[in-house]
Backbone bond lengths (Angstrom), bond angles and torsions (degrees), N, CA, C in turn:
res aa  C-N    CA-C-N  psi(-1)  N-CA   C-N-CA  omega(-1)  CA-C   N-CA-C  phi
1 X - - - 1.451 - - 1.524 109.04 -
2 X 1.685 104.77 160.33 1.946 97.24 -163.04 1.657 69.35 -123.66
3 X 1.487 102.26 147.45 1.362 111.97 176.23 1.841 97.63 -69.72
4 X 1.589 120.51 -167.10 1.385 118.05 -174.93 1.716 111.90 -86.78
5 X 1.784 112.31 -11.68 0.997 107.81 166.04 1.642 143.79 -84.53
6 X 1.488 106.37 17.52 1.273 150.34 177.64 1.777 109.68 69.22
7 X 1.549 131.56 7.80 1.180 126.78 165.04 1.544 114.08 -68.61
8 X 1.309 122.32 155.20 1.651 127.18 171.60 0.994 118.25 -64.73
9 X 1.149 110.30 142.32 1.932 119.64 -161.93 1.851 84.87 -86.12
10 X 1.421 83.23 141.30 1.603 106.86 167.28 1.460 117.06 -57.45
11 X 1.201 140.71 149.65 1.205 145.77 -158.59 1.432 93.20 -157.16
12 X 1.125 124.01 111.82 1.536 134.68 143.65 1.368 132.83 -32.05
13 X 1.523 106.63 -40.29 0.920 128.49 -172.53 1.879 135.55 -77.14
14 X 1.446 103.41 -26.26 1.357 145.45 163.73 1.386 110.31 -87.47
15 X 1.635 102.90 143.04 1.506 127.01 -11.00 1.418 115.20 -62.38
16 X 1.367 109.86 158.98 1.719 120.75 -178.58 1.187 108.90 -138.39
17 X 1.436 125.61 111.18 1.700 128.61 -173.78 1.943 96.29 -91.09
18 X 1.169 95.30 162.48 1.525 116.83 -156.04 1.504 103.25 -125.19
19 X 1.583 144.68 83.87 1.760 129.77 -159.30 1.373 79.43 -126.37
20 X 1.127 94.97 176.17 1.711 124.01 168.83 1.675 91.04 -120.21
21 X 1.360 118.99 83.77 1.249 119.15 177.82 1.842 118.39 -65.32
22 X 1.107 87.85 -40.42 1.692 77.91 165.04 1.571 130.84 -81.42
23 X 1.169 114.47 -29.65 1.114 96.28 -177.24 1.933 106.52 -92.60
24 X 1.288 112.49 -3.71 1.386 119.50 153.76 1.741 110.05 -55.19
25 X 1.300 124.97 -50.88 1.428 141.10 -165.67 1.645 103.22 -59.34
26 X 1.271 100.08 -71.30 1.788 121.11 151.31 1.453 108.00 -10.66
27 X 1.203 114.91 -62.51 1.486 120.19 -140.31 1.448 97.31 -90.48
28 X 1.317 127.07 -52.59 1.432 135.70 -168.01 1.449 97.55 -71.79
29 X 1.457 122.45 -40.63 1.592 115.80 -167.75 1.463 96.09 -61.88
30 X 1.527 129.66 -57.75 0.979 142.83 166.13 1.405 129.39 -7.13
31 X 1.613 106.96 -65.80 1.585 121.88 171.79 1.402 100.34 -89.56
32 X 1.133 141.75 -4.21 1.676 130.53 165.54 1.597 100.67 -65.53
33 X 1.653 117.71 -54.59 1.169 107.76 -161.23 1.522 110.43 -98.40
34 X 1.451 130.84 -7.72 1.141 132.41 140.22 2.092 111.74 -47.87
35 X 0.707 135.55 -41.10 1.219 123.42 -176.50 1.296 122.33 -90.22
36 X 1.864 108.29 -9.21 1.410 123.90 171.11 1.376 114.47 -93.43
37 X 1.255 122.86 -29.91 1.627 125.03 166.09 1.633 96.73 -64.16
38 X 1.021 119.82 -72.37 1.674 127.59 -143.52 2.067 89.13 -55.00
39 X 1.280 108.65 -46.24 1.389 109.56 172.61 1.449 158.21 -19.92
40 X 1.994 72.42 -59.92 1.284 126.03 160.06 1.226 125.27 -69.31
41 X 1.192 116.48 -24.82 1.291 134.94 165.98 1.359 128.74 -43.84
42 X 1.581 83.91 -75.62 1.688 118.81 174.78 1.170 98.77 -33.46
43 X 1.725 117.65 -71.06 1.318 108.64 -163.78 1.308 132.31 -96.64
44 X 1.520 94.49 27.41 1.661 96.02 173.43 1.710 103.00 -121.73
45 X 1.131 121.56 26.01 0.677 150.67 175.58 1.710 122.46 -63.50
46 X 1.174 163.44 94.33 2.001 149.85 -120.97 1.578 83.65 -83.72
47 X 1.248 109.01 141.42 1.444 115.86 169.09 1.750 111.20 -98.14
48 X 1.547 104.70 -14.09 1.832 120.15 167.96 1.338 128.34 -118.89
49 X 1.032 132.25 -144.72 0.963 142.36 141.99 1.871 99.94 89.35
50 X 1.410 122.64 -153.37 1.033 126.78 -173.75 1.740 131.62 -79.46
51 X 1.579 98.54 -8.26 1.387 118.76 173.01 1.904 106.30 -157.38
52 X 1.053 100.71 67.00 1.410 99.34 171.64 1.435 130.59 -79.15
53 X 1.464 138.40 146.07 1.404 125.22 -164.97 1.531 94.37 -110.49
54 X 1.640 88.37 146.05 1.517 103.57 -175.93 1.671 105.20 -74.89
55 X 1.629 107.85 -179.34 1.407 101.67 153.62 1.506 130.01 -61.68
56 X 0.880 91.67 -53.29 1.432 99.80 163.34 1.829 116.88 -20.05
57 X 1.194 86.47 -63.93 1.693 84.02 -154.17 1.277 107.24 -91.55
58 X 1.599 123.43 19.69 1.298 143.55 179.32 1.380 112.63 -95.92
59 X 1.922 98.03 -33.39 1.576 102.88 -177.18 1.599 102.00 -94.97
60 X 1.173 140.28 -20.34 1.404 144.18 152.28 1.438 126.76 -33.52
61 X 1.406 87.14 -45.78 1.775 99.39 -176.62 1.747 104.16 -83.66
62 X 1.255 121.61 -28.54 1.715 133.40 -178.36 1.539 102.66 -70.44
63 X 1.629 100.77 -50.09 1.574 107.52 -163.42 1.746 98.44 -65.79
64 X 1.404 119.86 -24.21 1.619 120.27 -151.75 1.747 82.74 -96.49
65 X 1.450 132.46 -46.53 1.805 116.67 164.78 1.394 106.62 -38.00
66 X 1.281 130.01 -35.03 1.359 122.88 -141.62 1.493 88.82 -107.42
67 X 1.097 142.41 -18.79 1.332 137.48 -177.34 1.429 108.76 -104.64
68 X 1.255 128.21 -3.11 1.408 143.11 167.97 1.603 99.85 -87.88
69 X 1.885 119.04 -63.28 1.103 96.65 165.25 1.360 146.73 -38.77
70 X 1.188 99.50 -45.20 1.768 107.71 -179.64 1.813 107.46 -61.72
71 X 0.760 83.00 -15.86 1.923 86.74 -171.27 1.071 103.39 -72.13
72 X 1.770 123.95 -56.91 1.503 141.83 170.69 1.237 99.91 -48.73
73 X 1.277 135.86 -71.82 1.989 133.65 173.54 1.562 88.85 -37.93
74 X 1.119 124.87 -102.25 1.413 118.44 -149.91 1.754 120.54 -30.58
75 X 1.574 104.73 -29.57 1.498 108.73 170.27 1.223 117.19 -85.45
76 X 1.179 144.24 23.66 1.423 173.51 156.77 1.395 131.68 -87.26
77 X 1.592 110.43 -13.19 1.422 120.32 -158.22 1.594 95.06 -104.25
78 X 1.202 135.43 -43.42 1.395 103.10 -163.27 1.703 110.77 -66.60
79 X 1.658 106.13 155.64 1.007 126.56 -171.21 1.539 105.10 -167.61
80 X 1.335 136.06 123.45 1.207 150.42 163.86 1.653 127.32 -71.55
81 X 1.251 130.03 125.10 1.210 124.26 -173.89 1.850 113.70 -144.53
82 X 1.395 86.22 116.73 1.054 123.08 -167.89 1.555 115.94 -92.26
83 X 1.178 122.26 115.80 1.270 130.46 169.56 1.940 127.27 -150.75
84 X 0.879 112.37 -159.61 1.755 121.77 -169.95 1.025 94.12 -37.97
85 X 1.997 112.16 -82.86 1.440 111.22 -166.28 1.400 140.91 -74.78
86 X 1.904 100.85 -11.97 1.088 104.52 173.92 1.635 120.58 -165.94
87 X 1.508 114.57 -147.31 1.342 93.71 166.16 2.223 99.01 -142.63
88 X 1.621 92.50 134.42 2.140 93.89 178.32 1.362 100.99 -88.53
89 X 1.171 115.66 134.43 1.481 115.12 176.67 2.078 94.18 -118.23
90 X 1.060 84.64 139.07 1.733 87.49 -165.57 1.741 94.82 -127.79
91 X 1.592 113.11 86.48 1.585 103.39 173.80 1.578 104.97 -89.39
92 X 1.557 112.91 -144.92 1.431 114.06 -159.26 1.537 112.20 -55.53
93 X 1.782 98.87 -40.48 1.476 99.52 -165.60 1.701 106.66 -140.40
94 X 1.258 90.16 -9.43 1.574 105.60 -172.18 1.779 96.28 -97.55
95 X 1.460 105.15 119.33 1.825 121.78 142.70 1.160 115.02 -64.45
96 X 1.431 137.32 132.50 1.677 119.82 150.90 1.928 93.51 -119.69
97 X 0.840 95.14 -179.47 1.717 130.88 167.35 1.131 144.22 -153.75
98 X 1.568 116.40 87.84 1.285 105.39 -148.75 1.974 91.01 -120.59
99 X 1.164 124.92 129.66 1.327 134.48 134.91 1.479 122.48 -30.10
100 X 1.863 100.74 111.36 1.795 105.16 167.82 1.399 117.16 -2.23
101 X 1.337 121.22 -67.49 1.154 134.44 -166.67 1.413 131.00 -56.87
102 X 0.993 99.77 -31.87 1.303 125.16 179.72 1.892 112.73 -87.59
103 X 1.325 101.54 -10.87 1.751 99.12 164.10 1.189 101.51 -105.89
104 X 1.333 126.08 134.54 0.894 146.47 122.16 1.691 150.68 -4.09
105 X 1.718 88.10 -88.28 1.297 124.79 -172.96 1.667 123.25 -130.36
106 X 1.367 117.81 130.34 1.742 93.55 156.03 1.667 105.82 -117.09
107 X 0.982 104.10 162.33 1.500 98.04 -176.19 1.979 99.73 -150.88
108 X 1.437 113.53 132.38 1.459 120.93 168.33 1.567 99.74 -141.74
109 X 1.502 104.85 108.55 1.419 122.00 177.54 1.357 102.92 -88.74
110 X 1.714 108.78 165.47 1.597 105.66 155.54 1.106 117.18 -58.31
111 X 1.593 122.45 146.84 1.125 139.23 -175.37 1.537 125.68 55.66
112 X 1.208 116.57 -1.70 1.963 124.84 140.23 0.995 98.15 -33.52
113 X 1.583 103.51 123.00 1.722 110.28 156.89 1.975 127.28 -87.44
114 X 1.674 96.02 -2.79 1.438 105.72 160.53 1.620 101.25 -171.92
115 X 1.301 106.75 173.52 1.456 110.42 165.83 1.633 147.98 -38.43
116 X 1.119 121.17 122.51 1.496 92.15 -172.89 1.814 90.06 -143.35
117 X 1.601 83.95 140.99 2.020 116.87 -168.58 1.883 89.76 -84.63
118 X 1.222 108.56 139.42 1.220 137.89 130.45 1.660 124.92 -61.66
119 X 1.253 125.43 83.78 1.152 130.09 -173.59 1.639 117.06 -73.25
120 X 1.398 150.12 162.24 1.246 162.01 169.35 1.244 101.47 -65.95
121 X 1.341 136.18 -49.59 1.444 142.86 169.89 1.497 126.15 -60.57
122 X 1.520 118.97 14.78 1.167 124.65 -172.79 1.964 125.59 78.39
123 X 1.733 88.88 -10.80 2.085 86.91 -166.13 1.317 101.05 -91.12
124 X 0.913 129.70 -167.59 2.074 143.80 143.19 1.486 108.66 -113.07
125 X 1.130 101.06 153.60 1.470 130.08 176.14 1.240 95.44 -120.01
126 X 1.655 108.35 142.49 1.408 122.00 148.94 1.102 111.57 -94.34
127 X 1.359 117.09 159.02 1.374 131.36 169.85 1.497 111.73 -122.48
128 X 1.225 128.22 106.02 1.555 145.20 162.92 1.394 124.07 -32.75
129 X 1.493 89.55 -44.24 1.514 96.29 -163.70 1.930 114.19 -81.70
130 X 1.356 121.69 -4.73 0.868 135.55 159.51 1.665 122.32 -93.80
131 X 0.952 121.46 98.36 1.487 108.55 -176.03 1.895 107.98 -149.33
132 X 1.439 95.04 115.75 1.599 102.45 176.66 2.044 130.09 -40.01
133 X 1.385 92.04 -9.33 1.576 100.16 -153.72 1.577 109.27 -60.12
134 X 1.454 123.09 -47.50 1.355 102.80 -170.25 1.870 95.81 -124.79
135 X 1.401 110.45 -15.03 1.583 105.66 165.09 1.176 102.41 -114.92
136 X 1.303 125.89 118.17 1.808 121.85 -168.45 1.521 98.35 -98.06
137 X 1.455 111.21 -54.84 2.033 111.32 -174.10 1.528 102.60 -74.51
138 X 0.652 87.68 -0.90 1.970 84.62 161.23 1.715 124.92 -90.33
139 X 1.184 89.47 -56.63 1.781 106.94 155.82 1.880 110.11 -46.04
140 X 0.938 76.17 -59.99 1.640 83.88 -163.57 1.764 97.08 -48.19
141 X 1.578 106.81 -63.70 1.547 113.79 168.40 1.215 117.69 -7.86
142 X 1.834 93.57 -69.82 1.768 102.18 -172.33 1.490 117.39 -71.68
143 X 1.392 107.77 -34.73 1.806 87.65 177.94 1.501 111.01 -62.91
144 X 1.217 113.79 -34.47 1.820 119.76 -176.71 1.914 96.49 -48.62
145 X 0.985 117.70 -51.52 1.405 144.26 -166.92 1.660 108.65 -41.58
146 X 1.689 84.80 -57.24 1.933 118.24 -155.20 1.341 72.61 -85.61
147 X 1.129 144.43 -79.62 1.618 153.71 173.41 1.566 119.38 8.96
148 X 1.716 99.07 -57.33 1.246 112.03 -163.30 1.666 102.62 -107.27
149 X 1.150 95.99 -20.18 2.152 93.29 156.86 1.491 108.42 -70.09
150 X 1.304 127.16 -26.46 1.569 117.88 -176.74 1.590 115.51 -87.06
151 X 1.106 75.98 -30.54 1.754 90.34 166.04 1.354 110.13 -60.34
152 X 1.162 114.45 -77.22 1.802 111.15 -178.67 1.406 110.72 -67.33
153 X 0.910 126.89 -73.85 1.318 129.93 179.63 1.561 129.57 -34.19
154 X 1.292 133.11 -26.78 0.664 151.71 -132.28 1.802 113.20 -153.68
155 X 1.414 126.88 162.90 1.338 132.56 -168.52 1.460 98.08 -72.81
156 X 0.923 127.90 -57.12 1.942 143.73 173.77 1.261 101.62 -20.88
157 X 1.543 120.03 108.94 1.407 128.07 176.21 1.213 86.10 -144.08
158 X 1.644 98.43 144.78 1.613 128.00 170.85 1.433 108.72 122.51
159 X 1.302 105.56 -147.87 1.454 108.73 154.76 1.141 120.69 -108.85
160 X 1.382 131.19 151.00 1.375 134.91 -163.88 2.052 113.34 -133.69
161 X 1.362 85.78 -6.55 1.765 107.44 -146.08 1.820 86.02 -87.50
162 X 1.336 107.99 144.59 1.334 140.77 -173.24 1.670 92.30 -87.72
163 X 1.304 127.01 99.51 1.663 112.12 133.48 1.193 140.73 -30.97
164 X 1.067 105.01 -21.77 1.900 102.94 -168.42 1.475 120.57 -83.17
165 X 1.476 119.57 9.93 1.539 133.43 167.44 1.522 113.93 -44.76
């Protein structure tokens, strides 16, 4: 609700970040110890004997943990952020910024692998940072959550909400 002097009503509640904490948790443990084996590798690796590895191919095998890691981080990053004026949706590589107004809709059907906005411009957005896959009532939580900020906050009146949970 906008008070009568048309600024956004204060919310206590905001800002509110949006993760897939587990499968964030997953992901980083993942490339920590992917880049600590492969490492480990390198340098345990015979420096003589009948097949010894060069430098070279010590830093190949380190550099290839480390480029696997980064892959796992980068699939780790979306996260949604939600506040007064609006809401950041931060997927793999894509920023958006979109103003209350400008959503619409949220919608998480069966078998959605994350959220996806009803935009003012006719498109959808997904949102990453919500995704049923390995914490589902958490997901569900947050779209209810993201749902009812678009609702108030925002032009989106009625119902907007998907039954099919």
């Amino acid at each position: 609700m906008t008070p009568a002097d048309g600024r956004p009503a204060v919310r206590d509640d905001l800002p509110v970040t949006f993760r897939p904490v587990v499968t964030r948790v997953v992901l980083l443990t993942m490339g920590a110890a992917l880049f600590a084996v492969l490492t480990a590798v390198a340098v345990a690796m015979p420096h003589d004997g009948q097949a010894p590895w060069s430098t070279g191919e010590r830093v190949v095998v380190s550099l290839t943990g480390a480029f696997f890691s980064s892959v796992l981080v980068l699939l780790s990053r979306p996260k949604a952020v939600a506040d007064p004026a609006g809401l950041t949706v931060v997927n793999l590589i894509v920023k958006r910024r979109l103003a209350w107004p400008e959503v619409l809709g949220v919608h998480l059907r069966n078998g959605d692998a994350w959220v996806h906005l009803d935009l003012a411009d006719g498109t959808s957005l997904a949102v990453m940072a919500i995704q049923p896959g390995i914490a589902k009532q958490r997901a569900l939580r947050d779209a209810l959550r993201l749902r009812t900020l678009v609702q108030e906050l925002g032009e989106a009146r009625g119902d907007t909400a998907d039954e099919s949970h």
